[in-house]
MOPAC internal coordinates of N, CA, C and O (Angstrom, degrees):
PM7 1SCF
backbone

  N    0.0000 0     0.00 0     0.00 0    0    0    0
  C    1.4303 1     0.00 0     0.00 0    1    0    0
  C    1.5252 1   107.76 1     0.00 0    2    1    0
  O    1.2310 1   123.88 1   -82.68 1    3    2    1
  N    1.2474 1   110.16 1    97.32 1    3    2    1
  C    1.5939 1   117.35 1   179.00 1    5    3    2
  C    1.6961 1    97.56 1   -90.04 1    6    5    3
  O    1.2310 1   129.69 1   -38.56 1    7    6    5
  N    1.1722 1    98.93 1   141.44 1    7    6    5
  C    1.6238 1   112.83 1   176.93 1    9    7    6
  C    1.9445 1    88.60 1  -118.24 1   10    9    7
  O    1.2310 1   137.19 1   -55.12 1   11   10    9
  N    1.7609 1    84.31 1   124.88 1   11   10    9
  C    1.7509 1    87.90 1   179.59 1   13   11   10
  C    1.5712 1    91.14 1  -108.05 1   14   13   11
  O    1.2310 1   122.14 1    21.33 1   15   14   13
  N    1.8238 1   113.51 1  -158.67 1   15   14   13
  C    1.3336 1    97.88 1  -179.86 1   17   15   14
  C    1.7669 1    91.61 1  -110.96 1   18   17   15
  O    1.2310 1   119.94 1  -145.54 1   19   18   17
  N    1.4991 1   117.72 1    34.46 1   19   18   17
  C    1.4127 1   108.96 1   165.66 1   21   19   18
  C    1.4170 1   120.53 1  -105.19 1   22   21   19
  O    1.2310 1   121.98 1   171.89 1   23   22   21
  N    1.3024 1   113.82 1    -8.11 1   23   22   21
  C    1.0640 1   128.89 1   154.76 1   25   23   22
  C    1.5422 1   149.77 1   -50.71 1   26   25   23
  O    1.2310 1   103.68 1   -83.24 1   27   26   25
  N    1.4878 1   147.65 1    96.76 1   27   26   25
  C    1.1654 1   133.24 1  -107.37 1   29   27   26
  C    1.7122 1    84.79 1  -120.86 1   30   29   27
  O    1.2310 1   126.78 1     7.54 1   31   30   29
  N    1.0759 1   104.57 1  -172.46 1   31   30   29
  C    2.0234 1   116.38 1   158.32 1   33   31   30
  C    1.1818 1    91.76 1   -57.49 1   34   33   31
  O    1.2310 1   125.60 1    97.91 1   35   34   33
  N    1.2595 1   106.85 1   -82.09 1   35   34   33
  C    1.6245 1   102.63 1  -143.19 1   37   35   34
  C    1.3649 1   101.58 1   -61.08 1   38   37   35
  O    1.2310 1    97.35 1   114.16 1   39   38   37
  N    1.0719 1   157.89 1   -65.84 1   39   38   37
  C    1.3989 1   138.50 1   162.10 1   41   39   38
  C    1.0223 1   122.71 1   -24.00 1   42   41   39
  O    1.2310 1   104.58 1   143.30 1   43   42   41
  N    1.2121 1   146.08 1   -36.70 1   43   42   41
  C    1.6719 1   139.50 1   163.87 1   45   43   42
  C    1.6696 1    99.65 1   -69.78 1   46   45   43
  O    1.2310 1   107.32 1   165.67 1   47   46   45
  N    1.5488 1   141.24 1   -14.33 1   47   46   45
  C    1.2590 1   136.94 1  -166.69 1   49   47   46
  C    1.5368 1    90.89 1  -111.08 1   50   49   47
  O    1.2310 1    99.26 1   164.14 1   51   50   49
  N    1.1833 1   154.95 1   -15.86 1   51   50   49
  C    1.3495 1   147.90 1  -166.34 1   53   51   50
  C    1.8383 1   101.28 1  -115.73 1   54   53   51
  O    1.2310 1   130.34 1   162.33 1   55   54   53
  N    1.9522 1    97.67 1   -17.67 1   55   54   53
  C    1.7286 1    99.74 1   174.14 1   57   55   54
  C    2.0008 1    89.35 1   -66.25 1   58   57   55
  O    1.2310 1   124.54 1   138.35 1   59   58   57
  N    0.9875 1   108.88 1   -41.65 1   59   58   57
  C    1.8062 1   116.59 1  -131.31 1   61   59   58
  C    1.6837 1    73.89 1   -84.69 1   62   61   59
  O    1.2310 1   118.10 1   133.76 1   63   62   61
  N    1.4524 1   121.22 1   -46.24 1   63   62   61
  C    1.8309 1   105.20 1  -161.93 1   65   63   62
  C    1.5814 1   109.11 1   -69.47 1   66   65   63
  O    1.2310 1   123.54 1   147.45 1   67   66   65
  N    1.6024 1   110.82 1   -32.55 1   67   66   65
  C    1.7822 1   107.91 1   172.76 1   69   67   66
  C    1.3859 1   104.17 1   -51.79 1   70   69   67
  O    1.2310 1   110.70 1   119.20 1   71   70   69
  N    1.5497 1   135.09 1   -60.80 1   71   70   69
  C    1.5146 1   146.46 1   170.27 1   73   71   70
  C    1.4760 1   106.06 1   -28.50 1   74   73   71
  O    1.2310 1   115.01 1   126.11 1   75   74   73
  N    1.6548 1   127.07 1   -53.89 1   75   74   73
  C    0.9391 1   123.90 1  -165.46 1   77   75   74
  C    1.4598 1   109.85 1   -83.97 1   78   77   75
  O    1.2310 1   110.05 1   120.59 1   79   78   77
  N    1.0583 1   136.29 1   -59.41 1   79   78   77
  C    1.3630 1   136.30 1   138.91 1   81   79   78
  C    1.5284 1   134.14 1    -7.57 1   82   81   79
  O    1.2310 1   129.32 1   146.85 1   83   82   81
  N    1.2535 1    99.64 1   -33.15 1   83   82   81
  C    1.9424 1   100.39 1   178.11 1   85   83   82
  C    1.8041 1    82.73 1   -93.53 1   86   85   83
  O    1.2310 1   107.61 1   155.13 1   87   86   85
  N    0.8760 1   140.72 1   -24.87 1   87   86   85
  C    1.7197 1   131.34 1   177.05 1   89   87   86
  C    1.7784 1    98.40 1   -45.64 1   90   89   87
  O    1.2310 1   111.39 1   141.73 1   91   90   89
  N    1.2352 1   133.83 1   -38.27 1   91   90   89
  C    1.7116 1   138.77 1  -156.37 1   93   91   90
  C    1.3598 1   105.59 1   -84.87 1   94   93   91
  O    1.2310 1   124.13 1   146.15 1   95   94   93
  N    1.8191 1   109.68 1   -33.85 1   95   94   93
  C    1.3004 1   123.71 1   178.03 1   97   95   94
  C    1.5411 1   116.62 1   -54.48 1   98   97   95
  O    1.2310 1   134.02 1   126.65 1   99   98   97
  N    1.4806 1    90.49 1   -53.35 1   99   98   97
  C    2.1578 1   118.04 1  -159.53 1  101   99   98
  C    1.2357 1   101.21 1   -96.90 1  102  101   99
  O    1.2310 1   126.86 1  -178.06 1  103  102  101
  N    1.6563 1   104.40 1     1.94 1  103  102  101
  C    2.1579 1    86.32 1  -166.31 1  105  103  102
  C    1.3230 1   107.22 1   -96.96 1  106  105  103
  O    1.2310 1   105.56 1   175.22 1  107  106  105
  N    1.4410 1   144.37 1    -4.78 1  107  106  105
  C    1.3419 1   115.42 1   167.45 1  109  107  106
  C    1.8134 1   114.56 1   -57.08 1  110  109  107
  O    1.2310 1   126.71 1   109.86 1  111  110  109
  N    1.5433 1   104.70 1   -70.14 1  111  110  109
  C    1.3890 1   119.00 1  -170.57 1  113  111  110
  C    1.8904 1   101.64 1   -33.67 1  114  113  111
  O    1.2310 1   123.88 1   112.77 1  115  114  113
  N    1.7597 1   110.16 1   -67.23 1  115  114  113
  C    1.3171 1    89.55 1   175.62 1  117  115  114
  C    1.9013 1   129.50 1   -58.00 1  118  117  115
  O    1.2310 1   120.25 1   167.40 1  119  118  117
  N    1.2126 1   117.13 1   -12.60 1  119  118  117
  C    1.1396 1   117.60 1   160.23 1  121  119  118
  C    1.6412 1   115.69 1   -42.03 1  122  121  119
  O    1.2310 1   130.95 1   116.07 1  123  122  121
  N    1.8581 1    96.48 1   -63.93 1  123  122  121
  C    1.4786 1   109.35 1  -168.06 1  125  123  122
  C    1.8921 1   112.42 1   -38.76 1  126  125  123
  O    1.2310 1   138.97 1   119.98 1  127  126  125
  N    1.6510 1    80.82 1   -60.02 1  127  126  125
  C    1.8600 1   101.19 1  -176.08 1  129  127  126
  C    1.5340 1   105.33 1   -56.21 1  130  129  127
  O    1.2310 1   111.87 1   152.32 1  131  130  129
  N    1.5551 1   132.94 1   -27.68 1  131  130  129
  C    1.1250 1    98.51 1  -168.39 1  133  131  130
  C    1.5884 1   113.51 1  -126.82 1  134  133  131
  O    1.2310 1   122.03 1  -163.34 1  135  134  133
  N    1.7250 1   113.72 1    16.66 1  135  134  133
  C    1.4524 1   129.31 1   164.83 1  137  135  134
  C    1.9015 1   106.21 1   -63.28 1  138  137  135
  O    1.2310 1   125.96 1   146.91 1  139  138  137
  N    0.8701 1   106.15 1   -33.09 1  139  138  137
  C    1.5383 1   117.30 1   179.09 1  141  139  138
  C    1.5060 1   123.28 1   -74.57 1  142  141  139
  O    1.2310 1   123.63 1   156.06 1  143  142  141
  N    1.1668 1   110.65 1   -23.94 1  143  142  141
  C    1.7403 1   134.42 1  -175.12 1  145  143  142
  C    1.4972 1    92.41 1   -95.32 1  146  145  143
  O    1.2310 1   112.64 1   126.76 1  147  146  145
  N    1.3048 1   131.50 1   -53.24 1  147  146  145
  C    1.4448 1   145.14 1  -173.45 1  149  147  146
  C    1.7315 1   101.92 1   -70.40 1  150  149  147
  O    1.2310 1   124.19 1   153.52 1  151  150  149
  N    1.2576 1   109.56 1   -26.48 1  151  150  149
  C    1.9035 1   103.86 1  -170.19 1  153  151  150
  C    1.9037 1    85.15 1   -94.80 1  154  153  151
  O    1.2310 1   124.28 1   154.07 1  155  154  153
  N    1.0738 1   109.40 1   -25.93 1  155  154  153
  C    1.6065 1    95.66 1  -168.48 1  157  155  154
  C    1.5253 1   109.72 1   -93.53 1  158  157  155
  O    1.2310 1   125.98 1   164.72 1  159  158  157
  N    1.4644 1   106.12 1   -15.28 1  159  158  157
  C    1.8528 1    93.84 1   160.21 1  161  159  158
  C    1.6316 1    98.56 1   -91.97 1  162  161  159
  O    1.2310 1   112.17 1  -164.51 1  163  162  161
  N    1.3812 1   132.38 1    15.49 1  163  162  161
  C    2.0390 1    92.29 1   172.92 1  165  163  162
  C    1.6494 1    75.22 1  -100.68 1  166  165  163
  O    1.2310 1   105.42 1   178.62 1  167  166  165
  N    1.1461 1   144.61 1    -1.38 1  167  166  165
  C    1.7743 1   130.39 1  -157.03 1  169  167  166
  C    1.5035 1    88.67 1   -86.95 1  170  169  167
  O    1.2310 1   118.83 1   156.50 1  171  170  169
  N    1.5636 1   119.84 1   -23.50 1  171  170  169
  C    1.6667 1   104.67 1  -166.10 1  173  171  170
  C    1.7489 1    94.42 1   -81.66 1  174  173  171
  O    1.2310 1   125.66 1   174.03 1  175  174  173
  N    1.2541 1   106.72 1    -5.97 1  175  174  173
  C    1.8786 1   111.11 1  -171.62 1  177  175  174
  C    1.6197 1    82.56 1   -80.01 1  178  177  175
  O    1.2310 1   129.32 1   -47.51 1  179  178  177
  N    1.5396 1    99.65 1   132.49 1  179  178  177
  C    1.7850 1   112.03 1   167.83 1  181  179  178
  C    1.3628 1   113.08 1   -76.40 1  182  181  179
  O    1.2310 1   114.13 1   139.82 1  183  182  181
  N    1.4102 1   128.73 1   -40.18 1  183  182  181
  C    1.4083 1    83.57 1   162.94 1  185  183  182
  C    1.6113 1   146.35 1  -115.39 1  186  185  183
  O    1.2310 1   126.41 1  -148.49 1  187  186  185
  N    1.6056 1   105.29 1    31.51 1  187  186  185
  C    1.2523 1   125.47 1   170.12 1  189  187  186
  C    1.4381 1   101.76 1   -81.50 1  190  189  187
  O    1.2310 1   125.60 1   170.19 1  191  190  189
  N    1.1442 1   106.84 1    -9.81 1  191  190  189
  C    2.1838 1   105.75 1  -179.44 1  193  191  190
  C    1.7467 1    89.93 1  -102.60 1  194  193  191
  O    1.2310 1   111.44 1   137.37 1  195  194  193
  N    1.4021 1   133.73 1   -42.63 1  195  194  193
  C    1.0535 1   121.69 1   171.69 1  197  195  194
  C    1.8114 1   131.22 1   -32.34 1  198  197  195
  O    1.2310 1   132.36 1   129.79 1  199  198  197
  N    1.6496 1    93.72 1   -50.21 1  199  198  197
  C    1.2880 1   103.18 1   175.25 1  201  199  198
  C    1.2530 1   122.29 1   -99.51 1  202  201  199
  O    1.2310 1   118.63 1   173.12 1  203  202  201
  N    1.5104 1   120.22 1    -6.88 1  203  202  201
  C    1.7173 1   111.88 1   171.44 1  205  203  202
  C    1.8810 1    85.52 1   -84.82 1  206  205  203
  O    1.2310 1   104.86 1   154.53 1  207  206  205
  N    0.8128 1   145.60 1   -25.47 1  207  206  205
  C    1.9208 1   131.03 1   169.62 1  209  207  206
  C    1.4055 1    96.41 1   -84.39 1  210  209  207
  O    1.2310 1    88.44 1  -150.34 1  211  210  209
  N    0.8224 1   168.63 1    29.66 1  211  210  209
  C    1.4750 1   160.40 1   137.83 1  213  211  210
  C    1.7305 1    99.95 1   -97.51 1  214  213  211
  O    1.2310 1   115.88 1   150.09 1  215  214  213
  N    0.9834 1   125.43 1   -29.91 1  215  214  213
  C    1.4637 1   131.82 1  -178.49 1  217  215  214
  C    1.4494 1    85.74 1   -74.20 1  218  217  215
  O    1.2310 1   115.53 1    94.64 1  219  218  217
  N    1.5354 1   126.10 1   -85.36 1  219  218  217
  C    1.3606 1   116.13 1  -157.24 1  221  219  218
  C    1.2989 1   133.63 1   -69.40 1  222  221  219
  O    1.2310 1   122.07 1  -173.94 1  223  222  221
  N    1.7931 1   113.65 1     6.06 1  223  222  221
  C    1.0251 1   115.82 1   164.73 1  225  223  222
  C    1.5066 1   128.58 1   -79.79 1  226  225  223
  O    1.2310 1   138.86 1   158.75 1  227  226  225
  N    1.4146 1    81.05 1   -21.25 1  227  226  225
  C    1.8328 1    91.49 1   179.60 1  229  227  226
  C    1.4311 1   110.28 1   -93.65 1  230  229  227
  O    1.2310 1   117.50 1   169.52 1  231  230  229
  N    1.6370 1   122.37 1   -10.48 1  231  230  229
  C    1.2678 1   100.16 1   157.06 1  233  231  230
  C    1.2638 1   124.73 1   -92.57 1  234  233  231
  O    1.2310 1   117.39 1  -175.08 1  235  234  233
  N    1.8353 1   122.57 1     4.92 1  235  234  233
  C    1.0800 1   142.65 1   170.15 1  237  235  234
  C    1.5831 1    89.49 1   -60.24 1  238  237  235
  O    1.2310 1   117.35 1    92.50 1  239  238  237
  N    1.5111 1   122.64 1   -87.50 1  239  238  237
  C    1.1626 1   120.81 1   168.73 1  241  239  238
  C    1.1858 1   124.50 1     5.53 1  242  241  239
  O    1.2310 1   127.47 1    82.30 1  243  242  241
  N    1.6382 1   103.23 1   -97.70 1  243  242  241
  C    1.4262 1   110.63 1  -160.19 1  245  243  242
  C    1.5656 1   103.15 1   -55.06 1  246  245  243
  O    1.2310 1   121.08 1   145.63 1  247  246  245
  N    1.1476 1   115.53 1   -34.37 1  247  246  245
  C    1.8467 1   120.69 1   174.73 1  249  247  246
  C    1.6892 1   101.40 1   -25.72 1  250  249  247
  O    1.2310 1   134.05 1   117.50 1  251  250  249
  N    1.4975 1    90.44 1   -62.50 1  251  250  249
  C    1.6594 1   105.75 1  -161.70 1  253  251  250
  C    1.6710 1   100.50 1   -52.23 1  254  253  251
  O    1.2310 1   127.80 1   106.94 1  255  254  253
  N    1.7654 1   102.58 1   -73.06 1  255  254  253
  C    1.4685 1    93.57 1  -173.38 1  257  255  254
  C    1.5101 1   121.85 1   -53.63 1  258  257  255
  O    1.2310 1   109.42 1   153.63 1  259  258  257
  N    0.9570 1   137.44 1   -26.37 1  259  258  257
  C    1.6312 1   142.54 1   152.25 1  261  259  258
  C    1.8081 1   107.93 1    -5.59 1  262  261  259
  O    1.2310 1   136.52 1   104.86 1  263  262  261
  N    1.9224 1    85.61 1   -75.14 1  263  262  261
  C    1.2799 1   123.83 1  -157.81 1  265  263  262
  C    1.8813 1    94.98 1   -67.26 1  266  265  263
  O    1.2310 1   122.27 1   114.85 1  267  266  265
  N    1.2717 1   113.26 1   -65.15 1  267  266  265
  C    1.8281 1   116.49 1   178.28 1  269  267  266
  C    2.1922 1    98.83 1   -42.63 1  270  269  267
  O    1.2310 1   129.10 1   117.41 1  271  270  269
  N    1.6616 1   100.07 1   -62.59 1  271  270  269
  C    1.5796 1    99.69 1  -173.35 1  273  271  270
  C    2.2627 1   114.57 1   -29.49 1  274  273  271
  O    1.2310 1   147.49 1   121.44 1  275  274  273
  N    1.6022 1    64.11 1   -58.56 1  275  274  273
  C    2.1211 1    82.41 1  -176.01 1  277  275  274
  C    1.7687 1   110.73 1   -66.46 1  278  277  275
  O    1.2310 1   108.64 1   177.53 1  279  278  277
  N    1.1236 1   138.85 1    -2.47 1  279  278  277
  C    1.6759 1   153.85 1   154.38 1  281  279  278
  C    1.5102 1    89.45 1   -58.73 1  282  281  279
  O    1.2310 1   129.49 1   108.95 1  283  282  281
  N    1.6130 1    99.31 1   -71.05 1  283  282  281
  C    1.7960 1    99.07 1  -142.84 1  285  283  282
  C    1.3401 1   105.79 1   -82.51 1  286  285  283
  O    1.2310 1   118.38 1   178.34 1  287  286  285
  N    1.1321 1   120.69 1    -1.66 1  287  286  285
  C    1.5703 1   125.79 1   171.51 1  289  287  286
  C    1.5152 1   121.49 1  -102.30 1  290  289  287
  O    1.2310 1   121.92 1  -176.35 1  291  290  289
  N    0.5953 1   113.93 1     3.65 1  291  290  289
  C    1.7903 1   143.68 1  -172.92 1  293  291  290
  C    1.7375 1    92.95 1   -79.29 1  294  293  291
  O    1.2310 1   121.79 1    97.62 1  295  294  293
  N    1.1124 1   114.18 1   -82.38 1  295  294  293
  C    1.2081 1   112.06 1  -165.55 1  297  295  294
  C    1.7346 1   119.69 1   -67.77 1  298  297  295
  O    1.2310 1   121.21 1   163.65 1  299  298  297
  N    1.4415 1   115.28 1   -16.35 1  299  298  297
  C    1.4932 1   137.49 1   161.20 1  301  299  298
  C    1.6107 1   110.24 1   -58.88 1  302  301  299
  O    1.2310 1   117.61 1   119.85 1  303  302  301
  N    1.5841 1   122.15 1   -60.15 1  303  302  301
  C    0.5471 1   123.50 1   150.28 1  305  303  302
  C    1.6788 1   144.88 1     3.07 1  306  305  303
  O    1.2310 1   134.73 1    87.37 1  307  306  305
  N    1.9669 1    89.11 1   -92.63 1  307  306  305
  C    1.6894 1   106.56 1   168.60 1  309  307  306
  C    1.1300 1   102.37 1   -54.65 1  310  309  307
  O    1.2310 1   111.25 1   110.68 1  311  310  309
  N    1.2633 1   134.08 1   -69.32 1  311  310  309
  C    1.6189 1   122.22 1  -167.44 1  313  311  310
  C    1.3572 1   126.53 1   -46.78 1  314  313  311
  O    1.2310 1   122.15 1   154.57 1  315  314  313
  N    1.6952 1   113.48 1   -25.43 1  315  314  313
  C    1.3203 1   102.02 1  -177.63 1  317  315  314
  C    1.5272 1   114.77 1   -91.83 1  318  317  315
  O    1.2310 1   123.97 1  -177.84 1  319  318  317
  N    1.7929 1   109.99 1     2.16 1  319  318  317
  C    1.2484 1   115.70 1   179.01 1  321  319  318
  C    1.6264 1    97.70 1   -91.37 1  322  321  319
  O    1.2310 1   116.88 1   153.31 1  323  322  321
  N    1.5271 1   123.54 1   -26.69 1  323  322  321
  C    1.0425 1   108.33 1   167.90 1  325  323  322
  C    1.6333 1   143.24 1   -80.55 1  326  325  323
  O    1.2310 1   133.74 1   167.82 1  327  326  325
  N    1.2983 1    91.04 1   -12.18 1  327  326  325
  C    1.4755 1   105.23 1   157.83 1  329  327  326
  C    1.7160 1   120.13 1   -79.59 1  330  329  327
  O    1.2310 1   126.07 1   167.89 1  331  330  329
  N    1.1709 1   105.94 1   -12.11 1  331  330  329
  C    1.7914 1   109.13 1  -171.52 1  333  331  330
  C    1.6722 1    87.05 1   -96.88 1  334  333  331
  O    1.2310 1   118.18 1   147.56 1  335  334  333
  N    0.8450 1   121.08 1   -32.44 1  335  334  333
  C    1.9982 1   108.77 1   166.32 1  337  335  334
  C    1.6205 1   133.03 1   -77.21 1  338  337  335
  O    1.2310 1   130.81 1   170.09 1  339  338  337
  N    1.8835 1    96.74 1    -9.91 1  339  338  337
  C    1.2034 1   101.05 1   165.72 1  341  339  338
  C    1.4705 1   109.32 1  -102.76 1  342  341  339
  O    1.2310 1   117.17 1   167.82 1  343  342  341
  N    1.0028 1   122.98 1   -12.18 1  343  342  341
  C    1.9302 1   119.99 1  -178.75 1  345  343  342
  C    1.1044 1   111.44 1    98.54 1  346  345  343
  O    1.2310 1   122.64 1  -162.67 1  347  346  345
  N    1.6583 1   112.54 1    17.33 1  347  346  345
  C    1.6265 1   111.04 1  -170.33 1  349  347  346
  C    1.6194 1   117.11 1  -127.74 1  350  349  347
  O    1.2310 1   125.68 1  -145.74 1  351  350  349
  N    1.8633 1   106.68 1    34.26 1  351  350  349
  C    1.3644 1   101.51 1   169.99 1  353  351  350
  C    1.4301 1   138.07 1   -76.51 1  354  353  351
  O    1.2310 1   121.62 1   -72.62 1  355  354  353
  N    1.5520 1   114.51 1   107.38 1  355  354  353
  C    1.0483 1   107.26 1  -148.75 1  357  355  354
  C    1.8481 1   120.99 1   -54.48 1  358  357  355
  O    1.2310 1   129.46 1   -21.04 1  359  358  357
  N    1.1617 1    99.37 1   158.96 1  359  358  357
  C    1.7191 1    88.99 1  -167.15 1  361  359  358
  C    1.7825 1   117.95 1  -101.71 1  362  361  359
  O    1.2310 1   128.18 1   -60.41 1  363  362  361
  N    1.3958 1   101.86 1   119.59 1  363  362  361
  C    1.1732 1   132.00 1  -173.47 1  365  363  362
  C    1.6411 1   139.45 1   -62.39 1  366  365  363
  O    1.2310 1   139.93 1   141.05 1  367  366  365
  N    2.0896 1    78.95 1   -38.95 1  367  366  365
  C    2.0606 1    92.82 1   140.63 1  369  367  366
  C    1.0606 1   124.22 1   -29.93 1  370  369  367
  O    1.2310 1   122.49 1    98.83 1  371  370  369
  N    1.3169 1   112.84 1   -81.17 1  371  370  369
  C    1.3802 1   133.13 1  -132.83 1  373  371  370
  C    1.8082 1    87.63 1   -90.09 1  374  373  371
  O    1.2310 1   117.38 1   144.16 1  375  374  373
  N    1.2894 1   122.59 1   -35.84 1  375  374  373
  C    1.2283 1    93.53 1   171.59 1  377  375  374
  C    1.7737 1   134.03 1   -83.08 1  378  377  375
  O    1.2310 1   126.34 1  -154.22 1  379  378  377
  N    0.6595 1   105.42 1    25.78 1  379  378  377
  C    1.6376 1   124.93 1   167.66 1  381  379  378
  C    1.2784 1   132.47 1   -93.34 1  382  381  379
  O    1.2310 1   123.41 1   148.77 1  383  382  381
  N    1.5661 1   111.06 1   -31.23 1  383  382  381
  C    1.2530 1   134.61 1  -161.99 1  385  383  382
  C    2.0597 1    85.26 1   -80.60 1  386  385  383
  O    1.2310 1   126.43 1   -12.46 1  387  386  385
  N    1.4000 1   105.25 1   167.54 1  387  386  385
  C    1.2618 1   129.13 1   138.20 1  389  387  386
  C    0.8659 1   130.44 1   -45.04 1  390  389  387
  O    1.2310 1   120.06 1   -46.13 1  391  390  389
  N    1.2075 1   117.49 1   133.87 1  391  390  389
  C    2.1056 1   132.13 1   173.80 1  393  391  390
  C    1.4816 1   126.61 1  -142.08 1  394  393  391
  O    1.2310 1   116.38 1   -61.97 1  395  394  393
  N    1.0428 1   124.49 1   118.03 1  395  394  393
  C    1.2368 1   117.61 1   168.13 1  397  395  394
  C    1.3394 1   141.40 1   -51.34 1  398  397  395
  O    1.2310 1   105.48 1   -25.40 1  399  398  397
  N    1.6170 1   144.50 1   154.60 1  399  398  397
  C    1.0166 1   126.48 1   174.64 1  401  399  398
  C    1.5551 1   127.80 1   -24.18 1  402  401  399
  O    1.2310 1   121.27 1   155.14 1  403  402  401
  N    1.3856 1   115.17 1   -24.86 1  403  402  401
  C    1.5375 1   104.34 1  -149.66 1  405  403  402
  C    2.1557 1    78.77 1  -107.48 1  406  405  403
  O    1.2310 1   115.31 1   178.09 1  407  406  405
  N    1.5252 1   126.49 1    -1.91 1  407  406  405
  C    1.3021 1   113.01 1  -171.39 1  409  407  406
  C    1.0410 1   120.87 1    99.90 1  410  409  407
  O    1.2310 1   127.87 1   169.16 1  411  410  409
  N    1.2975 1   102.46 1   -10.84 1  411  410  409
  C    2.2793 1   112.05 1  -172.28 1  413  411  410
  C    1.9782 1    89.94 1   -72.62 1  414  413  411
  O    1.2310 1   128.33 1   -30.80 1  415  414  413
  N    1.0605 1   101.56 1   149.20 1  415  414  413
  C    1.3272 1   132.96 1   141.46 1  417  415  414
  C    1.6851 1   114.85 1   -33.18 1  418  417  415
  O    1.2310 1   123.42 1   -82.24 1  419  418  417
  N    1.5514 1   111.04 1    97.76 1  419  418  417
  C    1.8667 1   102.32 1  -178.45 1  421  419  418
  C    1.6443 1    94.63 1   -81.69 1  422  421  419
  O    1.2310 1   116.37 1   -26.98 1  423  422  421
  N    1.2233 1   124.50 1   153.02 1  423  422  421
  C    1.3607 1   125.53 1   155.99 1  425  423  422
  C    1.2057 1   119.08 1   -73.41 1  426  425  423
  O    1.2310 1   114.27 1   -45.82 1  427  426  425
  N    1.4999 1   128.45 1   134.18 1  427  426  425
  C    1.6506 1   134.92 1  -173.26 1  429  427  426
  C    1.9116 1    82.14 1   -65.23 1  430  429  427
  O    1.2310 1   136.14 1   -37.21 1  431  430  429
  N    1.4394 1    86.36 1   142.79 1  431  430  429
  C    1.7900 1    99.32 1   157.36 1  433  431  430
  C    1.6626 1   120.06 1   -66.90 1  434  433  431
  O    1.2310 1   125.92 1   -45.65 1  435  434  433
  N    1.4709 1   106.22 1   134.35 1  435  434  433
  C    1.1306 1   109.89 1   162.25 1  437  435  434
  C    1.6131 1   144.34 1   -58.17 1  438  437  435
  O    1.2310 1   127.10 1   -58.78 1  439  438  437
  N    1.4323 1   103.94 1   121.22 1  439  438  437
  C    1.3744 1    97.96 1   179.06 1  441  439  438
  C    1.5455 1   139.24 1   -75.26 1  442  441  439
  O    1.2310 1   120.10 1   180.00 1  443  442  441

């Protein structure tokens, strides 16, 4: 870009807006190439690496308990689907409610 002296503003401002404008064209891809160059200089920063490993440990974590929760419920699960095909899920109402010494059913008070 030679600047002569025939050259005006607005021609040096309509050089610079085509320039600025082809940036919207080309800028994802250089995005792509250089989000990766940009994540690997804050990782050499100690404590931007502190907290992206404190981040993935805890989704290491919660991963895990996820993974242990869905084991021990697994087999709770099948059974209660296999009791809902025999007609025999036990009922969950009624055990919540109130009972008297003898096990009967108390009636809720009237409102």
């Amino acid at each position: 870009m030679n600047i002569t002296a025939s050259q005006t503003s607005r021609d040096m401002l309509a050089e610079t807006t085509s320039l600025l404008c082809s940036l919207f064209f080309y800028g994802p891809p250089v995005v792509f190439f250089g989000a990766p160059w940009l994540l690997l200089a804050l990782m050499l920063m100690g404590p931007f690496t502190l907290v992206v490993t404190l981040v993935a440990a805890l989704a290491a974590g919660a991963a895990l308990v996820a993974g242990v929760a869905l084991l021990l419920a697994a087999p709770v699960l099948m059974l209660h689907r296999r009791w809902a095909a025999r007609g025999r899920v036990p009922d969950v109402e009624h055990a919540a409610q109130p009972r008297d010494g003898l096990g009967r059913l108390v009636a809720p008070p009237l409102r």
